[in-house]
C-alpha positions as CSV (number, residue, x, y, z in Angstrom):
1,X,-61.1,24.3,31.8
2,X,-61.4,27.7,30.2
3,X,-58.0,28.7,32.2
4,X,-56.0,25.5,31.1
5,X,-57.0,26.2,27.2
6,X,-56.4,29.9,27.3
7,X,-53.0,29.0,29.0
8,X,-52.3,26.8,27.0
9,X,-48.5,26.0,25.5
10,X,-50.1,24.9,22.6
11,X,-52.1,27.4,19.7
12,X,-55.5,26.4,19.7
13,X,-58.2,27.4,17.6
14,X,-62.1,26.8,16.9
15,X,-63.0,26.6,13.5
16,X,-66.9,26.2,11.7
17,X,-67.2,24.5,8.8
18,X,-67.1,28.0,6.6
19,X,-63.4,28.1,7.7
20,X,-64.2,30.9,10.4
21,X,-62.2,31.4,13.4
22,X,-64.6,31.7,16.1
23,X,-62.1,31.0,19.1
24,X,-58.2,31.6,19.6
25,X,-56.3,31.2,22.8
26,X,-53.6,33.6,24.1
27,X,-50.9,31.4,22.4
28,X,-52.2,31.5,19.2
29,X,-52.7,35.6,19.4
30,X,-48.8,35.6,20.1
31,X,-47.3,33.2,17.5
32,X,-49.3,34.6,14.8
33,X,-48.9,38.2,15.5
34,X,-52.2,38.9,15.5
35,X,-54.7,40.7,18.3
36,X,-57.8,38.5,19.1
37,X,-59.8,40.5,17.0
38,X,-57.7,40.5,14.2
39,X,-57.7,36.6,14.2
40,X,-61.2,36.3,14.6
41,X,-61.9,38.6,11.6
42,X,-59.8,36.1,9.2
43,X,-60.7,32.7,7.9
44,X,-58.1,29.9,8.6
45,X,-57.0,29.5,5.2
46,X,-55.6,33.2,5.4
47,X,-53.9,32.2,8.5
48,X,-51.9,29.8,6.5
49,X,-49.5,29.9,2.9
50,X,-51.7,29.0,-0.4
51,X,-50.2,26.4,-1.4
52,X,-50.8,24.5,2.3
53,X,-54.8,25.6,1.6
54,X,-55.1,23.8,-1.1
55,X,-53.3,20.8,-0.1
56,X,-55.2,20.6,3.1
57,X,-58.8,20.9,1.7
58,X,-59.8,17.1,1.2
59,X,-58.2,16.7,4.6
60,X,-60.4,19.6,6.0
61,X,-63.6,17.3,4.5
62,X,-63.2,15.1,6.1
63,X,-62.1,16.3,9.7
64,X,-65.7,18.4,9.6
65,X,-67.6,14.9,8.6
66,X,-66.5,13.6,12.0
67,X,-64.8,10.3,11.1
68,X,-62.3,10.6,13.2
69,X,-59.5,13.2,14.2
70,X,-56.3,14.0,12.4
71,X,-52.5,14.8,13.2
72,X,-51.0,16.9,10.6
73,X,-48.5,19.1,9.4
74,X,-48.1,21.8,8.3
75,X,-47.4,26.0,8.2
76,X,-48.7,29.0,9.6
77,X,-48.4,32.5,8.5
78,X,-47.7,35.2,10.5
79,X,-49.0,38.8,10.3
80,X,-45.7,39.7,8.8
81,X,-45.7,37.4,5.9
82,X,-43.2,34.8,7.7
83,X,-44.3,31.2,8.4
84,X,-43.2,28.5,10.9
85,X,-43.8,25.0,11.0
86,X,-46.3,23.3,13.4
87,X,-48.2,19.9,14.1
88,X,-51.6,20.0,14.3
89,X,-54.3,18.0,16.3
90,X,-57.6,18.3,14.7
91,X,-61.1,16.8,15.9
92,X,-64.5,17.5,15.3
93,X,-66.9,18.9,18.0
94,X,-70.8,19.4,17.7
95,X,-73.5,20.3,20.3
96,X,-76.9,21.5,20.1
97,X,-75.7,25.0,19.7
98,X,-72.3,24.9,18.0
99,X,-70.9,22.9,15.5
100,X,-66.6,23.6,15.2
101,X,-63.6,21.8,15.0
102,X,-60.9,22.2,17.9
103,X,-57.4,22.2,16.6
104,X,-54.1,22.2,18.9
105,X,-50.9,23.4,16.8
106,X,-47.6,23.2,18.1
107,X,-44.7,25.3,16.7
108,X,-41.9,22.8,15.6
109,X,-39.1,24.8,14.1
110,X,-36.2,23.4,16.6
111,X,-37.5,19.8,15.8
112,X,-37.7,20.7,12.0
113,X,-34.4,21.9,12.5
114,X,-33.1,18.8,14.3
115,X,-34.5,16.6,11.5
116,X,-32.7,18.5,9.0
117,X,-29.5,18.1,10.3
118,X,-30.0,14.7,11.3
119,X,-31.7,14.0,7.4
120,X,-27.9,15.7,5.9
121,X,-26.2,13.7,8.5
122,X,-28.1,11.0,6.9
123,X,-27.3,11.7,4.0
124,X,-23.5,12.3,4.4
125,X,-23.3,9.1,6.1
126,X,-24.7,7.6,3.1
127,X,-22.5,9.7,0.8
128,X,-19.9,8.6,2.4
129,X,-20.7,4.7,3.1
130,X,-21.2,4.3,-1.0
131,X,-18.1,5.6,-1.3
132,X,-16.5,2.6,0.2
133,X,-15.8,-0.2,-2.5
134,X,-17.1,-3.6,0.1
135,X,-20.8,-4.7,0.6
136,X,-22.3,-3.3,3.7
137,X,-25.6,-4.6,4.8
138,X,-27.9,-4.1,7.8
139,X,-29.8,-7.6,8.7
140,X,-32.2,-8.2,11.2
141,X,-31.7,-11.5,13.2
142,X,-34.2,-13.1,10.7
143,X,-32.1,-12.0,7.6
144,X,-34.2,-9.3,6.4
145,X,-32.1,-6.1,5.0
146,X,-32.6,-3.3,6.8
147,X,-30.5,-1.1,5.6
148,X,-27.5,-1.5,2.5
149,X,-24.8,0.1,0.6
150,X,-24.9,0.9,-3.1
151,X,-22.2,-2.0,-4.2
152,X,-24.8,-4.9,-2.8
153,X,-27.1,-3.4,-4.6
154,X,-24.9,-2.8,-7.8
155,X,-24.0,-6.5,-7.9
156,X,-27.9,-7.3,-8.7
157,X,-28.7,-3.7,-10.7
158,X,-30.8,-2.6,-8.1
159,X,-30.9,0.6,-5.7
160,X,-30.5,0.0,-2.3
161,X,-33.8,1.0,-1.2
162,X,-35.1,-1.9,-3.0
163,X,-33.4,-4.3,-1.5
164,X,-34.9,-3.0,2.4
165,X,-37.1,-6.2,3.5
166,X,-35.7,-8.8,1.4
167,X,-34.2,-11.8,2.7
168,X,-30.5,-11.7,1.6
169,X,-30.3,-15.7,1.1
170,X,-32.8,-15.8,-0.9
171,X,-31.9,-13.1,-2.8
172,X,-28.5,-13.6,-3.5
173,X,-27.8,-17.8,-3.3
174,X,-31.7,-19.1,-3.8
175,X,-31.5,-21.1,-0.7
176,X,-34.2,-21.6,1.8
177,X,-32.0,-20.7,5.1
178,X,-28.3,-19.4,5.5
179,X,-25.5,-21.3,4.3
180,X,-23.6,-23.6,6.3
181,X,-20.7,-21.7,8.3
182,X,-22.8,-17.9,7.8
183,X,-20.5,-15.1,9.3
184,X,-23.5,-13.3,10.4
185,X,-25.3,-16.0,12.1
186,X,-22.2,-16.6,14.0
187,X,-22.1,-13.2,15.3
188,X,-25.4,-13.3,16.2
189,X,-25.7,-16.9,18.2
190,X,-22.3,-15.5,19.8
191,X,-22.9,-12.1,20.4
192,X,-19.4,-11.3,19.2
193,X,-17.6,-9.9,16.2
194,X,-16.1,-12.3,13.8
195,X,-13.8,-11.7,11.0
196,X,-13.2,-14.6,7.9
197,X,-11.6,-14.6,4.9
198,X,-13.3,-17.1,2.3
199,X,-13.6,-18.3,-1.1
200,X,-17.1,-17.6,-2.9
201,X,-18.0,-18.5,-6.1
202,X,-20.9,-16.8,-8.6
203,X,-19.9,-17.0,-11.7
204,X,-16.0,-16.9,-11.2
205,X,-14.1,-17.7,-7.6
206,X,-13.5,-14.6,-5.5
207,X,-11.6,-14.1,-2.1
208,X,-13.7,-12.0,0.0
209,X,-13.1,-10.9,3.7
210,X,-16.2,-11.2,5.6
211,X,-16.8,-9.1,8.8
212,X,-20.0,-9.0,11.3
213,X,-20.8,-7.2,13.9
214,X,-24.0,-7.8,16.3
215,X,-25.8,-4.9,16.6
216,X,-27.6,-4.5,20.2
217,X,-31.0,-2.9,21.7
218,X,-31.1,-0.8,24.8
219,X,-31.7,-4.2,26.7
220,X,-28.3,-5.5,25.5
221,X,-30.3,-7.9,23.3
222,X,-29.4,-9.0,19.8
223,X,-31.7,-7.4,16.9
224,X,-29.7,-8.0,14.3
225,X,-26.2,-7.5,12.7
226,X,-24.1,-5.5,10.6
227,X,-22.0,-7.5,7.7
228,X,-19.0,-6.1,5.2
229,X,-17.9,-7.8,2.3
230,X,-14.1,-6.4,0.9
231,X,-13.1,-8.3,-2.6
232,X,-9.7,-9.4,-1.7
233,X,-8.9,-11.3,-4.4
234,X,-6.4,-9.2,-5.9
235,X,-4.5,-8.8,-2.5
236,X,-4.7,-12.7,-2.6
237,X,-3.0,-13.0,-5.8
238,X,-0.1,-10.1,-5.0
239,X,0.4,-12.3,-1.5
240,X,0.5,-15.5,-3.8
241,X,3.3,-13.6,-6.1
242,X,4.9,-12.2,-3.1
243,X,5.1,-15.8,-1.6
244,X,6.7,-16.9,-5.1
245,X,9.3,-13.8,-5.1
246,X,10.0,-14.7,-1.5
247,X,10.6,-18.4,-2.1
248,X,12.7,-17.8,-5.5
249,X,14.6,-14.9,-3.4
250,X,15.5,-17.4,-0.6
251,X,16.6,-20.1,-2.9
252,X,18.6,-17.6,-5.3
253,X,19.9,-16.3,-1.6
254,X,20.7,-19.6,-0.4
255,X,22.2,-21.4,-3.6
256,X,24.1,-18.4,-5.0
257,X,28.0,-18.9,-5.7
258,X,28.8,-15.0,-4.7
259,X,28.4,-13.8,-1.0
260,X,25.9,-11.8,-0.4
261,X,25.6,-9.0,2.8
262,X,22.9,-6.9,4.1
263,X,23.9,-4.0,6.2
264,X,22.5,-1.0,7.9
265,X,24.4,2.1,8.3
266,X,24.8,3.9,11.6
267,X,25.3,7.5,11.8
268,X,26.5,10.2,14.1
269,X,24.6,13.2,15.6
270,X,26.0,15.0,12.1
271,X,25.1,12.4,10.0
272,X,28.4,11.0,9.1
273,X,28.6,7.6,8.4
274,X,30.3,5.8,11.7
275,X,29.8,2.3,11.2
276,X,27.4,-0.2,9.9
277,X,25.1,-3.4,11.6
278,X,25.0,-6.6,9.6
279,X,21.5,-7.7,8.9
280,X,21.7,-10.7,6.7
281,X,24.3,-13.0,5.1
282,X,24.1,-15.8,2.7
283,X,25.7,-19.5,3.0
284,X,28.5,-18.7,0.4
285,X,29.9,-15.6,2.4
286,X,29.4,-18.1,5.4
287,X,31.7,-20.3,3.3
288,X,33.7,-17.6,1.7
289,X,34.6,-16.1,5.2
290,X,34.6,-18.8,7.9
291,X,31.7,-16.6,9.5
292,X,28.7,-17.6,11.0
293,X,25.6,-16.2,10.4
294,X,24.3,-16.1,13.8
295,X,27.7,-14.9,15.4
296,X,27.6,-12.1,13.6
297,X,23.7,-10.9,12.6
298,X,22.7,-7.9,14.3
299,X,26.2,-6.8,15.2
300,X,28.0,-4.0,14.1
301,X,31.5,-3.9,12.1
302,X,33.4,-2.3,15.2
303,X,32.2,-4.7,17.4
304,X,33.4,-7.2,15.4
305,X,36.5,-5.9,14.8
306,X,37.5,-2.8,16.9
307,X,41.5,-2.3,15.6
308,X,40.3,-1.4,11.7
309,X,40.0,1.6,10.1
310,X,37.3,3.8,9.0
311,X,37.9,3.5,5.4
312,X,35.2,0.6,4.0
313,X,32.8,2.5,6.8
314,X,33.4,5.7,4.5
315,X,33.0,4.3,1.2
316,X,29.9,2.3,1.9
317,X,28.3,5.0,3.6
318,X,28.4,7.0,0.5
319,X,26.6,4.5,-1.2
320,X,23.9,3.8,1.6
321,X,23.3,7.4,1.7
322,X,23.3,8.4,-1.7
323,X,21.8,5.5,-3.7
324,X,24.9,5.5,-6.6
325,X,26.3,2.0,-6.5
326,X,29.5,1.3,-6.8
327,X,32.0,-1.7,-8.4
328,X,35.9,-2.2,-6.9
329,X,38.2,-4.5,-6.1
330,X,40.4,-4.8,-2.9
331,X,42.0,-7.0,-0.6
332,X,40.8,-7.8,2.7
333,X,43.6,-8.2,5.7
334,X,41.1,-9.5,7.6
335,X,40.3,-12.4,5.6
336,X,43.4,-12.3,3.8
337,X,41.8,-12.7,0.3
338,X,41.1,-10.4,-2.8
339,X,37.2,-9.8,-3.8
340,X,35.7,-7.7,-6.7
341,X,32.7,-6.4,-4.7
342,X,29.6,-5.0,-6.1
343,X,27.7,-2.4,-3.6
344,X,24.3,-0.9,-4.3
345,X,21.4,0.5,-2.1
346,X,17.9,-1.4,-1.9
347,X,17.1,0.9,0.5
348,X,17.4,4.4,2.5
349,X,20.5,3.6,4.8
350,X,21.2,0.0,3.8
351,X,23.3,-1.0,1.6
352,X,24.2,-4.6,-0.1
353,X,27.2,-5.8,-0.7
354,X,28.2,-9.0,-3.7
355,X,31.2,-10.4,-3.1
356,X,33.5,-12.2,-5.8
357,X,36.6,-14.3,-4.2
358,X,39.5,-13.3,-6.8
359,X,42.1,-14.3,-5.0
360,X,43.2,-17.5,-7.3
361,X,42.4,-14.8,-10.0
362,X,45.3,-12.4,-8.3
363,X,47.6,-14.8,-7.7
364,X,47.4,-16.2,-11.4
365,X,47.7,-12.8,-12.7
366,X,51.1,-12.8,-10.4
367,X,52.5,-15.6,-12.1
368,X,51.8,-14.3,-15.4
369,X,53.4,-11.3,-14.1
370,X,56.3,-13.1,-13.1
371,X,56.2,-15.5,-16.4
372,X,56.2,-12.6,-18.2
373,X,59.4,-10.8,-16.2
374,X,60.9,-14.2,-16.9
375,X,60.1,-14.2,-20.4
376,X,61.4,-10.5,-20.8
377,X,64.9,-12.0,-19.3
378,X,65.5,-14.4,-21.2
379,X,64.9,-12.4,-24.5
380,X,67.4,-9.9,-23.3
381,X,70.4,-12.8,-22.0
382,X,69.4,-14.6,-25.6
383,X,69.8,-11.1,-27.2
384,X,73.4,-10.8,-25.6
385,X,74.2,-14.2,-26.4
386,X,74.1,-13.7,-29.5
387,X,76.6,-10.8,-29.8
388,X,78.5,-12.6,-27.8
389,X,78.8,-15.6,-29.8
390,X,78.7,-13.9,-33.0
391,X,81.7,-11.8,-32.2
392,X,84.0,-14.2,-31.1
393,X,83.0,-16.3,-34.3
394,X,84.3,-13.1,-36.6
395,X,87.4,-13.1,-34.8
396,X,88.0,-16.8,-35.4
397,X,86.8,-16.9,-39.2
398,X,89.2,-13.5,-39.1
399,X,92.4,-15.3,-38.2
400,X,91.8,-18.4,-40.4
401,X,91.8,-16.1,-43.2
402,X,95.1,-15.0,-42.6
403,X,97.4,-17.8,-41.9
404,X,97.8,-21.7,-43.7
405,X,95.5,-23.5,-41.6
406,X,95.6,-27.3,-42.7
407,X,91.9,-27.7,-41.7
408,X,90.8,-23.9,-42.9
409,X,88.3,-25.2,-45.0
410,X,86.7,-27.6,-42.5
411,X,86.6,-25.0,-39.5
412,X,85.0,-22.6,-41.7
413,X,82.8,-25.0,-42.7
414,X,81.8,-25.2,-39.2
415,X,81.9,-21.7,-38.4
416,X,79.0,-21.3,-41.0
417,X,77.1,-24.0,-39.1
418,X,77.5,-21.7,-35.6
419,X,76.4,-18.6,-37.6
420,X,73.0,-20.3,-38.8
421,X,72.0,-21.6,-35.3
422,X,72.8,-17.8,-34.4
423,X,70.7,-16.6,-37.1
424,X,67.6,-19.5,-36.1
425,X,68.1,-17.6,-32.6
426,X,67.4,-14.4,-34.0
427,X,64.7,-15.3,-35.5
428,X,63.2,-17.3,-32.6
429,X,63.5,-14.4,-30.6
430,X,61.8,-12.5,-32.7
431,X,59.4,-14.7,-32.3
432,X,58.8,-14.3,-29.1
433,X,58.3,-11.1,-28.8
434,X,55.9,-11.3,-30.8
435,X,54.3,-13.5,-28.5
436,X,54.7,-11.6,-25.7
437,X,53.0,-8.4,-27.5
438,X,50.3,-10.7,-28.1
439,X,49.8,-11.4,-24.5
440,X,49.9,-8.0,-23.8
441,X,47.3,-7.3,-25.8
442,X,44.8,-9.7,-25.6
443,X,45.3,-11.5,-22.3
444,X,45.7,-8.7,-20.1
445,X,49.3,-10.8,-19.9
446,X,51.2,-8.0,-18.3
């Protein structure tokens, strides 16, 4: 017995009830720094920091009144000032000679160590599980809280140390059991995660997303599960607008009088603009063109049509690229029709196209063209028929002058006649060119 004490792994030390050290093992001697002597000349309480003496000295009572025994810790002191950590094992001993108590110390500075890491891991973990805005809560399989995050706690103005052993359904609905249709005890009776989004109310109606996940023993056994709790009621209501801005965008796509195009443009190994996939087209270009939609989604303008040029693959590049959009007008061989076309960007490498069918427009604005060239011809011939009658009616009205004409009064008579329709010509013609200066003007009439 003497050999397994003195080679020990473990300090030990005999103490009397005046604190003397009567006995130290070989261990003891080694941690401490001290010889045997030296230890035996010291009371335990120097063998120790001050502030572990005094904290200690009820404890010490009581260990040397032989209740019972006592694990402990707490810290030696070295003969060099340092101290380390140990766990003690104290218990009372008395015989007809001696009267001591026996205590066992164990140095614990790599669990000390271990703790502390594992207490900041702790507390990182719950750093960091705060930080995240849903409800997470530990339960057992009975519903008692375990464990919980600060926003369950929030929601009731408590800490989440205070809500550890309290039954959640109780706590937060005032119901005897869990409600009907309980994530958690699903997870539980099924052994599997489940995910749910539902509708709770408390005051006002809030989407939530509700996840649970059994947690398992070392036997594979259920002891309890872990639920989160994410407020998604605002994602609910931008969804809900989305679904609005998608309907109203479909029906504005649909029932729109102007064609509408979606393209992506393809590029080179340099970049350059080569050609261009259609992505989406609307009923009116469907109509507009003769084009199906599903003949020609997802196919590119040179598969379509492999003879054309590069030039619309050039200018709609530019604006796909760039972002600036651009308005034009131009006429399409293909189609044979004139369109004013609006072309913007909605995106990085797509670009949209509005199409406007002018062609009744063109052609109207030919025959005003052509009205107008008409108009311009007849103001010239009426011009030169004037002069042309007036100057033959001089001539006449000369000769009468000069000779006895029995009927001189009555042909000039009529002669002045001729000379007023003239002049009413005149003026009608200058009439209409005034007209056609106002159609020039104001009608674009040219």
């Amino acid at each position: 017995m003497c050999f397994s004490v003195e080679n020990s792994v473990d300090e030990i030390y005999w103490i009397t009830r005046d604190m003397r050290v009567i006995y130290a093992n070989e261990r003891a001697c080694s941690s401490m720094g001290y010889s045997l002597d030296e230890i035996l000349s010291k009371k335990v309480d120097e063998l120790r920091p001050e502030n572990e003496a005094k904290r200690l000295k009820n404890q010490w009572n009581e260990i040397f009144s032989g209740k019972k025994s006592y694990i402990y810790e707490t810290y030696h002191k070295r003969s060099d000032g340092s101290t380390y950590p140990v766990e003690s094992h104290a218990s009372y001993f008395r015989s007809d000679v001696l009267k001591f108590s026996c205590i066992y110390s164990r140095d614990i500075t790599d669990r000390k160590k271990y703790e502390g890491k594992l207490k900041q891991s702790e507390k990182e973990k719950t750093l960091i599980l705060n930080t995240i805005h849903e409800n997470l809560v530990f339960y057992d399989c009975n519903f008692k809280i375990i464990w919980a995050n600060k926003d369950p706690a929030d929601s009731l103005n408590m800490k989440p140390e205070d809500l550890v052993g309290k039954i959640c359904y109780k706590l937060w609905y005032n119901r005897d059991s869990p409600c009907e249709g309980c994530t958690v005890l699903k997870a539980i009776n099924t052994k599997k995660p489940l995910v749910e989004e539902k509708t709770r109310s408390g005051g006002k109606r809030i989407n939530v997303k509700v996840a649970a996940y059994p947690v398992f023993d070392e036997n594979n056994q259920v002891i309890g599960a872990v639920e989160s709790v994410l407020d998604i009621s605002k994602r609910k209501k931008a969804e809900k607008a989305l679904e609005i801005s998608e309907k109203q965008y479909k029906e504005l796509f649909s029932t729109m009088n102007n064609g509408f195009v979606l393209h992506k443009i393809i590029t080179d190994e340099n970049g350059i603009p080569c050609d261009y996939r259609f992505l989406e087209i609307n009923p009116a270009f469907e109509k507009m063109t003769g084009l199906k939609a599903q003949d020609i989604r997802g196919k590119t303008f040179f598969e379509l049509y492999p003879d054309e040029d590069k030039k619309s693959i050039e200018r709609y590049g530019k604006i796909a690229l760039s972002g600036i959009p651009e308005e034009f007008t131009e006429y399409n061989s293909i189609f044979g029709k004139y369109y004013k076309i609006y072309s913007y960007s909605p995106r990085k490498n797509q670009f949209a196209a509005i199409f406007t069918d002018i062609t009744d427009i063109i052609s109207l604005k030919k025959h005003q063209k052509q009205s107008l060239q008409q108009i311009e011809k007849n103001l010239e011939q009426l011009a030169i028929l004037n002069d042309e009658i007036r100057n033959p009616l001089q001539t006449i009205i000369g000769y009468i002058m000069l000779g006895d004409f029995k009927y001189t009064s009555e042909v000039l008579e009529q002669t002045k006649v001729i000379d007023r329709l003239v002049n009413r010509l005149d003026q009608q013609w200058l009439e209409s060119q005034k007209i056609r200066d106002f159609l020039r003007k104001h009608y674009n009439f040219d």
